[in-house]
C-alpha positions in Angstrom: 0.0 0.0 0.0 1.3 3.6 -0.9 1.9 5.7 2.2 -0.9 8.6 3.0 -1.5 11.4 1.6 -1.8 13.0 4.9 -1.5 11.5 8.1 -1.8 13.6 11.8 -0.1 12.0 14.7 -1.2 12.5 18.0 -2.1 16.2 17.5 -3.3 18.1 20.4 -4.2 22.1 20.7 -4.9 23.6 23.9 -6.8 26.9 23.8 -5.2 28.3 27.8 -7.5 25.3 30.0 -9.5 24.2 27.2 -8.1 21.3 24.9 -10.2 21.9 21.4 -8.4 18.7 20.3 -6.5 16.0 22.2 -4.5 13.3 21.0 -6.1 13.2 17.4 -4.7 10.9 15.0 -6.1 9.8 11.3 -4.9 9.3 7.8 -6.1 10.0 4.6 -5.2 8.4 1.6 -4.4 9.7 -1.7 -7.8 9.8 -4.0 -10.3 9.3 -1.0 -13.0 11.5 0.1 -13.3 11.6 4.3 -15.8 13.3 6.4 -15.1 14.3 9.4 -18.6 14.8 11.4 -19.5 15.0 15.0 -21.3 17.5 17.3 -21.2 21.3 17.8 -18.0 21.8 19.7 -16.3 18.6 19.1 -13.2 20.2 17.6 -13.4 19.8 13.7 -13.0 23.5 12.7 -10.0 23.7 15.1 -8.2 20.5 13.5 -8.7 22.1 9.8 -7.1 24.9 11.3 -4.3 23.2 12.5 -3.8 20.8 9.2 -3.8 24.3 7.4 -1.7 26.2 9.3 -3.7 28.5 10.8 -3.0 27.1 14.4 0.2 25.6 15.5 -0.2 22.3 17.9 0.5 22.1 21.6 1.6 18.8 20.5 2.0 16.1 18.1 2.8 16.1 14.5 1.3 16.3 10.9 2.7 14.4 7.5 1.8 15.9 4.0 3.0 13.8 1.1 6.0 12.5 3.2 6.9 15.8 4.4 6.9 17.1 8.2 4.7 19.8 7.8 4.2 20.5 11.8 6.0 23.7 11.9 5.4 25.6 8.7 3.0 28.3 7.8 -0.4 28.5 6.0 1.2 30.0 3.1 3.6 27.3 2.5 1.2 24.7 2.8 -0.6 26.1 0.8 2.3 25.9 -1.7 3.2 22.4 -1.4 -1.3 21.8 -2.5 -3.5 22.2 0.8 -6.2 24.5 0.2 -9.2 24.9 2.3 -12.7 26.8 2.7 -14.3 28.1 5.4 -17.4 27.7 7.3 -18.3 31.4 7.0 -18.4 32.4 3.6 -15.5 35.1 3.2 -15.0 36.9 -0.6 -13.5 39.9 -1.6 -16.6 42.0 -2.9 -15.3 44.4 -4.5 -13.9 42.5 -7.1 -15.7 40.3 -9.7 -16.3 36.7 -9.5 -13.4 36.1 -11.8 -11.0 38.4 -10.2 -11.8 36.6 -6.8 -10.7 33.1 -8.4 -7.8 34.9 -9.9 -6.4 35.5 -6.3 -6.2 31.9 -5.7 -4.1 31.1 -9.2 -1.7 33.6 -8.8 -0.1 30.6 -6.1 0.8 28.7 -9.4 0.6 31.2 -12.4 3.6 33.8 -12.4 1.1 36.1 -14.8 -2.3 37.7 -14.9 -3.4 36.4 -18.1 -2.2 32.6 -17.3 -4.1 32.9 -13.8 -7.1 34.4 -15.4 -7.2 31.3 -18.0 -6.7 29.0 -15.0 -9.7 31.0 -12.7 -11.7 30.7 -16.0 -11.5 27.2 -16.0 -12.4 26.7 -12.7 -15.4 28.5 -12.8 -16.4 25.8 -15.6 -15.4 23.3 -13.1 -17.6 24.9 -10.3 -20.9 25.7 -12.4 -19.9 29.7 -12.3 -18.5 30.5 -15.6 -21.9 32.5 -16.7 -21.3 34.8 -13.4 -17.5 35.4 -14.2 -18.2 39.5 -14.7 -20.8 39.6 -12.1 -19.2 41.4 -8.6 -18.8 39.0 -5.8 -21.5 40.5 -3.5 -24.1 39.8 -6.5 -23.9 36.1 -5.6 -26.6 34.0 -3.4 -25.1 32.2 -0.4 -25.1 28.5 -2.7 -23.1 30.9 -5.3 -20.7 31.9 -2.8 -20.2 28.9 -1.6 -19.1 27.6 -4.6 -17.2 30.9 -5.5 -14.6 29.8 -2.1 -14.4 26.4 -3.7 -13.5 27.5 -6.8 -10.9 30.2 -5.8 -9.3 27.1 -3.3 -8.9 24.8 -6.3 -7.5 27.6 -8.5 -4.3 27.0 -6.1 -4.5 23.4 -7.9 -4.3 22.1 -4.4 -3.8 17.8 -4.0 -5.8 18.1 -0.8 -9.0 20.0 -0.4 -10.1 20.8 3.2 -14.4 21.5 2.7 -15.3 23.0 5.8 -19.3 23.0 5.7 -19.5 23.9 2.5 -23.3 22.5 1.8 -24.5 23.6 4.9 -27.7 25.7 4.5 -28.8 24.2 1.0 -31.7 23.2 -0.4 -32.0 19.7 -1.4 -31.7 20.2 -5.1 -28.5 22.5 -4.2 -27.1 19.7 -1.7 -27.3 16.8 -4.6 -25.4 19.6 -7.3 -23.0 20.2 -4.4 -22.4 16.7 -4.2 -21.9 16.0 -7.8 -19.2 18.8 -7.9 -17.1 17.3 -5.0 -17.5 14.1 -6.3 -16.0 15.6 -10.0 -13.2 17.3 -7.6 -12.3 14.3 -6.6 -12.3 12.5 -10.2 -9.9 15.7 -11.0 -7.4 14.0 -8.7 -8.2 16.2 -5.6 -8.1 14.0 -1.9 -10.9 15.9 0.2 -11.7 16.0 3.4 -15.1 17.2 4.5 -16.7 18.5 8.0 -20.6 18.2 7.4 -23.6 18.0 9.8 -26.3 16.3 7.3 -25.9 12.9 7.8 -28.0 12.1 5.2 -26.1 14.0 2.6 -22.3 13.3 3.6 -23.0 9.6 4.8 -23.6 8.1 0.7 -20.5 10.4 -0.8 -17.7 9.7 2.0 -15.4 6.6 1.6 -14.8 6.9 5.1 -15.8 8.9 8.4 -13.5 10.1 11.0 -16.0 11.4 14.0 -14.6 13.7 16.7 -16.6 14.5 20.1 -15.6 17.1 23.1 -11.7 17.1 20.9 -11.2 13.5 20.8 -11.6 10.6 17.7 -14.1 8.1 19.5 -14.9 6.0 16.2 -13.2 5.8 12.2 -14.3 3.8 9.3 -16.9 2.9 6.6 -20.1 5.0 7.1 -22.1 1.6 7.1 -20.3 1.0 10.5 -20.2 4.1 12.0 -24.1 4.4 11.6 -24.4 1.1 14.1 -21.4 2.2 16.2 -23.3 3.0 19.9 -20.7 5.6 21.0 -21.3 7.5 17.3 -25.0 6.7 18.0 -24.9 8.3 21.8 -22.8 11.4 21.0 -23.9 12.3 17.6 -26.7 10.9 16.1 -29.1 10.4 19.1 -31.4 7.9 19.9 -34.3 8.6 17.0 -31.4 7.3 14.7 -31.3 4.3 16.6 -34.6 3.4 16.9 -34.5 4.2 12.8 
């Protein structure tokens, strides 16, 4: 088997008394798509932070593509192909949809006319290449959405870090979200996904990492997970188990 794509080793971040993550430690393999789901609170925003660079661990260590990564900054990780979006929305509004992409393919394209051609192509990718002119702050929330997604794959990243990015969709906009991570991933993007609909995440991941109060408590196919009593009793609640 070929070594992961990313693997985090015993990583812990402590926030003064309170530990957002303790002892956390997963893999993801090259090609795979893994959500990472549990409650409100149960650290996943805080460990995307910390695989992107945003925070620095109060201990243990994280892998990309062989490579120590532990100590470097978002910027360079972002070099060596992590990208990631955010659970609040953030674009620049002042500039057009293009222009916003643009800013993300500037990481691989030396000039303004090779990252345009790249953000154009992106915006194909991501269903927005008929609002390309239109300013940011024109877009609906779905557009936006995508609009972060597109900009994050403009920096042609290997690993994709989707934090919430379906949350608040209707179901017709859910099943066109997952269609376009599931053509990410046939682009040769790895992804890892936070998301709270079960229903939506639980058919599209390969595997499921769940986190409560900072800790992994389960890992594995979602078929298992959905049976597993300590995923059951933290996360999904008892109406899922009498389902």
């Amino acid at each position: 088997m070929s070594p992961p794509l990313l693997e985090v080793r015993n990583l812990t971040r402590r926030f003064g008394g309170l530990v957002a993550n303790s002892d956390v430690s997963l893999t993801v393999a090259e090609g795979e798509i893994l959500g990472l789901i549990g409650p409100n609170g149960a650290g996943k925003s805080t460990l995307f932070n910390l695989i992107a660079g945003l925070f620095r661990p109060s201990a243990g260590s994280i892998v990309f593509a062989g490579r120590d990564i532990t100590r470097l900054a978002a910027p360079a990780r972002c070099a060596l192909g992590i990208a990631r979006t955010f659970q609040v929305v953030r674009s620049f509004d002042s500039m057009s949809v293009v222009e916003n992409v643009v800013v993300g393919a500037l990481m691989r394209r030396a000039g303004a006319r090779q990252a345009r051609h790249k953000a154009l192509e992106t915006l194909a990718l991501t269903g927005l290449a008929r609002r390309a002119g239109a300013p940011a702050v024109e877009l609906t929330p779905p557009e936006k959405r995508r609009l972060e997604i597109a900009r994050a794959l403009a920096t042609e990243p290997k690993l994709l870090l989707l934090d919430e990015a379906l949350a608040g969709l209707t179901p017709s906009e859910a099943r066109e979200g997952v269609e376009l991570v599931r053509q990410i991933r046939d682009h040769g993007v790895t992804i890892v996904m936070v998301e709270h609909v079960m229903e939506v995440v639980m058919p599209l991941v390969d595997r499921a990492v769940v986190l409560d109060l900072g800790k992994v408590i389960a890992q594995g196919l979602p078929s298992e997970l959905v049976r597993n009593e300590k995923v059951i009793e933290a996360y999904l609640g008892a109406r899922h188990r009498a389902a």
